[in-house]
KENUMAR-523895 format. One record per residue: residue in one letter; x, y, z of N, C-alpha, C in turn. Coordinates in steps of 0.05 Angstrom, whole numbers, plus 32768, in hexadecimal, padded with zeros to 4 digits. Each point is the difference from the previous one (the first is absolute). Layout:
BEGIN
aXYZXYZXYZ ...
***
This chain:
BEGIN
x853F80F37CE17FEA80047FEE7FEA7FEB8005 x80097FE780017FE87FF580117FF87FFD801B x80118009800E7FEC800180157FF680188003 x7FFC80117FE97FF3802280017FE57FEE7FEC x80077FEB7FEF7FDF7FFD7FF37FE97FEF8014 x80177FF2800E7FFB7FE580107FEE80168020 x800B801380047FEB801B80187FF080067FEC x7FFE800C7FEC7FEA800C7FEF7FE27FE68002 x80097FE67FF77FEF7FF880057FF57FF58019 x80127FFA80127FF27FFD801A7FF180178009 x800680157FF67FF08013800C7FE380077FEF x80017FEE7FF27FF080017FEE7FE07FF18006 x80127FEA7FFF7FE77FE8800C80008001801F x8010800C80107FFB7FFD801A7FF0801F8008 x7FE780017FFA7FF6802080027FF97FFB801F x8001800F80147FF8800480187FEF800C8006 x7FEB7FF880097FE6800C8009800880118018 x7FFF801E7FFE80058014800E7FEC7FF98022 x80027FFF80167FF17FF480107FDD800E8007 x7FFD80197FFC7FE880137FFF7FF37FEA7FE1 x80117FFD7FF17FE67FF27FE57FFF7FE38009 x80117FEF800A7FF77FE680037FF27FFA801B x7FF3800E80117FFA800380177FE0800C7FEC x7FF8800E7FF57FF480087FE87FF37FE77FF0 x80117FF27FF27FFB7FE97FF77FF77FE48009 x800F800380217FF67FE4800B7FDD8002800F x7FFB80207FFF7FDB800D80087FF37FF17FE6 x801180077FEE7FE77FF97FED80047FE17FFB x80137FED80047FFC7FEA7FFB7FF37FF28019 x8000800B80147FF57FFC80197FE17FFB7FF8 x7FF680187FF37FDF800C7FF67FFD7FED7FE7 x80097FF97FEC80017FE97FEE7FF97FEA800D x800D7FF380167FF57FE7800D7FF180048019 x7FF9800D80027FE2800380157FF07FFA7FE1 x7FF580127FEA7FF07FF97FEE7FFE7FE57FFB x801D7FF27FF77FFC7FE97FF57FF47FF68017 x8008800380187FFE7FF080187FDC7FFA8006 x7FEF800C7FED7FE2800880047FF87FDF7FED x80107FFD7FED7FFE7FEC7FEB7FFA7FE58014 x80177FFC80157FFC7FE780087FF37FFB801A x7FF68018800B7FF2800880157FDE7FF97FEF x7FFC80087FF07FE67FFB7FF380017FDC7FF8 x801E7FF87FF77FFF7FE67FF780027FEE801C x800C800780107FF97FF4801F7FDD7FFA8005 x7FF6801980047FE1800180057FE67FEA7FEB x801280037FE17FED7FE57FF680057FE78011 x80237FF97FFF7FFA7FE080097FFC7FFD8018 x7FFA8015801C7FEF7FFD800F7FE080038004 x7FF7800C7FEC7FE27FFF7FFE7FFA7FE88004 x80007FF17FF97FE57FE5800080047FFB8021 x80168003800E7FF17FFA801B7FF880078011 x7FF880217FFD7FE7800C80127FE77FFD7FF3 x80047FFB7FE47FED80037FF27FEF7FF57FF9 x80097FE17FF87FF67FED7FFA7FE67FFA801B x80057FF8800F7FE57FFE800F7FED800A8003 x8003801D7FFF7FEB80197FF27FE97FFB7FEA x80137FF67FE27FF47FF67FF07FF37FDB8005 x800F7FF280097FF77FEB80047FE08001800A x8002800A801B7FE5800780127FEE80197FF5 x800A800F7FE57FEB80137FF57FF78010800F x801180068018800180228011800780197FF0 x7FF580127FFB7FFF80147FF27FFA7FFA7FDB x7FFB7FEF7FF680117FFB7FE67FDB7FF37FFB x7FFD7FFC7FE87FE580027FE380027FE18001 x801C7FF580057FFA7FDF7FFF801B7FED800D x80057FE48006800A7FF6800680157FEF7FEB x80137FF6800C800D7FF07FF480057FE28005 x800C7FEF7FF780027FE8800C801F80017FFB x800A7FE4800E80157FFB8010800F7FFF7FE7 x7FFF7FF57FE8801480027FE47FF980177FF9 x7FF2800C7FFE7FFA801B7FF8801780168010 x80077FEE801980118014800B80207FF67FFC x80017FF27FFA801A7FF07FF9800B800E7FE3 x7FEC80097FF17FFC80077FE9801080218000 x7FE8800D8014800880138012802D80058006 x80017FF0800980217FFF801080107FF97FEA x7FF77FEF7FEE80107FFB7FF2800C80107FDD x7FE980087FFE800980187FE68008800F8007 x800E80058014801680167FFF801D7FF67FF8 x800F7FEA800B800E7FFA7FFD7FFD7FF37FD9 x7FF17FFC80007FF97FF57FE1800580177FEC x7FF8801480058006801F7FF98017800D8002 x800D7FF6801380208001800C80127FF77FE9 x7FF97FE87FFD80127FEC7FF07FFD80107FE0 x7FE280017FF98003800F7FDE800E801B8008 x7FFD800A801C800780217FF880267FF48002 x80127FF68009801A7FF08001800A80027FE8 x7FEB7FE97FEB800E7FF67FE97FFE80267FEB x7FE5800E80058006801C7FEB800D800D8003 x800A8001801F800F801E8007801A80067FF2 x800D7FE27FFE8024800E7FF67FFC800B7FE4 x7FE87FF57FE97FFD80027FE47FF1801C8005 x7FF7800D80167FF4801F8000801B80128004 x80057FF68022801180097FFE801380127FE6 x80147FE67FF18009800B7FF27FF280157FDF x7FED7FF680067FF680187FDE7FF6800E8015 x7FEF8004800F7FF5802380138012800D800C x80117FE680118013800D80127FF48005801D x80108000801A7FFF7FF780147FE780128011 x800D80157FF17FF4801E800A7FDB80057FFC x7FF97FF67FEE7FE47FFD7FF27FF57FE88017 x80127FEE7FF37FF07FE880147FF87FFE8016 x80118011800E80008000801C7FDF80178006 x7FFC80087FED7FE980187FFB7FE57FF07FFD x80067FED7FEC7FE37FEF7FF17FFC7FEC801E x80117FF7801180007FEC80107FE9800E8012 x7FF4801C7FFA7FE7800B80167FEB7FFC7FF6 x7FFA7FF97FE57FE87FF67FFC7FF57FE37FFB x80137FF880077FFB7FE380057FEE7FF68022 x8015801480107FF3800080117FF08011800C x7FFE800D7FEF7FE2801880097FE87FF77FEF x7FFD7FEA7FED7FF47FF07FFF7FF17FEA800A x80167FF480097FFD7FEF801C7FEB8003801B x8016801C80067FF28006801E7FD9800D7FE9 x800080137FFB7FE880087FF97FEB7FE67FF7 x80067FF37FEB7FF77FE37FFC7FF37FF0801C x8010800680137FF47FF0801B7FEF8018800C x8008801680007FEE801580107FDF80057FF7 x80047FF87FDE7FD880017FFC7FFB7FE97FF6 x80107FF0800D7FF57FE07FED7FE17FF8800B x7FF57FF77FF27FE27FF4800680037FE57FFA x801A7FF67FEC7FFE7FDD800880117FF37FFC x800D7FF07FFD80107FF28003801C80067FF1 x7FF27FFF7FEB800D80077FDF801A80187FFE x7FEF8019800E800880128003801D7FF88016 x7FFC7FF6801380187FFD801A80107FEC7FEE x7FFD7FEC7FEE80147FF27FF5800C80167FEE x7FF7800D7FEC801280117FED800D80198009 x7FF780078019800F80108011801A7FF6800A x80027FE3801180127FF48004801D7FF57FF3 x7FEF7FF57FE5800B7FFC7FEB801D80187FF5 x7FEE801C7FFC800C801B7FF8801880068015 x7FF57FFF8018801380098017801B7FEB8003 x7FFB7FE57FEE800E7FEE8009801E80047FE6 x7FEF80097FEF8014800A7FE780148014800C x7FEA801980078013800D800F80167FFA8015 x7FFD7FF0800F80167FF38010800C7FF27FED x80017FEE7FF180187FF87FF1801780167FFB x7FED80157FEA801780147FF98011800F8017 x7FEA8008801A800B8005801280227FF98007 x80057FE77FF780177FF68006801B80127FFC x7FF7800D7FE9801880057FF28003801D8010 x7FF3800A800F7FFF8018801780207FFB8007 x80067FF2800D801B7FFC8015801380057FE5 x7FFF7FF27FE7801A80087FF07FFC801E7FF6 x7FE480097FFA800580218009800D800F8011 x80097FFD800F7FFD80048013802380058009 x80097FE47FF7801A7FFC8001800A80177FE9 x7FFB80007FEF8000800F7FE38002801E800F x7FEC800B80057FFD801E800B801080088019 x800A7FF68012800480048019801D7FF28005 x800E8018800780178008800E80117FE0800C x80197FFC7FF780007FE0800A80067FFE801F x80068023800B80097FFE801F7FE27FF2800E x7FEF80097FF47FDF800880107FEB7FDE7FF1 x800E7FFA7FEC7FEA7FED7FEA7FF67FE98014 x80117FF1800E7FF97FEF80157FE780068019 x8003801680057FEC800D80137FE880047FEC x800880137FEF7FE57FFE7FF17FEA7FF37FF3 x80137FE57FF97FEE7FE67FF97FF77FF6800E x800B800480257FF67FF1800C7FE4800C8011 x8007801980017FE9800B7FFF7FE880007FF1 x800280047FE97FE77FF17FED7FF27FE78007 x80147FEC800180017FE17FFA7FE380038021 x800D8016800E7FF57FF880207FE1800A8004 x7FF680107FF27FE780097FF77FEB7FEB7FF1 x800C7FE97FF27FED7FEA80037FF97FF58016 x800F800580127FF47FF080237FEC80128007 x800C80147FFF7FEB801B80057FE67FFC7FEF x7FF87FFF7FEF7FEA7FFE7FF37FFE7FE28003 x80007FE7800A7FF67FFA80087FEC80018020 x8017800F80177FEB800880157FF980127FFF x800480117FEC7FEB801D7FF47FDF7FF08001 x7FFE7FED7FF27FE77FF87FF87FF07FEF800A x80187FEF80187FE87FF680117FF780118020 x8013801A7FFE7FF0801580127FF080117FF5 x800380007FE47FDB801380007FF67FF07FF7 x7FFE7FEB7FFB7FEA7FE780047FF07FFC801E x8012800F80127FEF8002800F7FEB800A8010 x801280197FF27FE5801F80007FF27FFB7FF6 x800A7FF47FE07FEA800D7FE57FF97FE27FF4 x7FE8800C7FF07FF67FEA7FEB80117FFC7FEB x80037FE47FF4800D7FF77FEF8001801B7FEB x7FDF80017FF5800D80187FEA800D801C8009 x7FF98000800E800A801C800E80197FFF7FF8 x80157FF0800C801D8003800280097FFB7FE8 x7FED7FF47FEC800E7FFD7FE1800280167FF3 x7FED801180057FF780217FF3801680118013 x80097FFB801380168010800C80197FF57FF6 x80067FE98004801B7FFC7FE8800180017FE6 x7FE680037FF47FFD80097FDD800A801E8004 x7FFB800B8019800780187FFC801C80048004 x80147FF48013801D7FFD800180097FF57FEB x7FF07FF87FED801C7FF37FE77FF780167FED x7FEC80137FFC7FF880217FFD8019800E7FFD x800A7FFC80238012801C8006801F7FF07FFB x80037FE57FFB80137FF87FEF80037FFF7FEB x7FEB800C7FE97FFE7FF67FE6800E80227FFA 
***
């Protein structure tokens, strides 16, 4: 008699994913982290901006006015400053919105950001842009424990590391069309990729 309750429940908790549905399931967790994977691909591309960019603005090629050298320090550095406040809110969002939301709001932080730099006319504008995008990268963080959370534990290692590898990517995402394009140009094209992420 117990080992007839002792099969009942192994068979219970041990449900087996028939191989047509988990072959099924690993497409769509596959398609889950390409999306997220846009999050740190856009958060790559901020903290490489300032160095195609910055000399652009420095020398007032294309741009309404110039900056000076703390002005650009100013520049590089509120992101990470933005980083740190977006760090300390995310676990206290996290838990009252929940992972799923957040991971949603984290697009207008930085579609803020990028647009903020795309029609900025002065200074002001590229710091509170920076600032926003930098929040967004804090929360960003909590992407990878998504991540772990949703995704299959055969596949979770590949998949985080995949994400994780799209910040490299958006960093030389942005110093190659920095070299086609004008500073705003490429900010109005990645305002538009965190668009087709949001």
């Amino acid at each position: 008699m117990v080992n007839s309750i002792w099969n009942k429940l192994m068979n219970r908790t041990n449900n087996v994913i028939p191989e047509d549905n988990q072959q099924a399931s690993n497409l769509r967790q596959y398609f889950i982290t390409a999306i997220v994977s846009l999050n740190f691909l856009i958060n790559g591309a901020h903290y490489g901006w300032p160095s195609p960019s910055l000399p652009y603005l420095k020398n007032g090629l294309g741009t309404s006015y110039k900056i000076t050298e703390d002005q650009a320090y100013w520049i590089i550095s509120l992101l990470p400053i933005g980083s740190f406040v977006g760090c300390i809110v995310f676990p206290f969002l996290s838990d009252i919105i929940g992972r799923k939301w957040l991971i949603i709001f984290i697009s207008f932080g930085n579609f803020i950001g990028w647009i903020l730099i795309g029609f900025s006319d002065n200074i002001v504008a590229i710091y509170i842009g920076r600032f926003s995008a930098g929040i967004a990268d804090g929360v960003c963080l909590m992407l990878p424990m998504y991540l772990a959370e949703i995704v299959n534990s055969k596949i979770r290692g590949t998949m985080v590391s995949i994400a994780l590898m799209n910040f490299v990517m958006g960093l030389l995402l942005i110093n190659i069309l920095e070299i086609f394009m004008h500073v705003y140009l490429t900010a109005k094209i990645l305002s538009m990729v965190t668009i087709i992420y949001f």
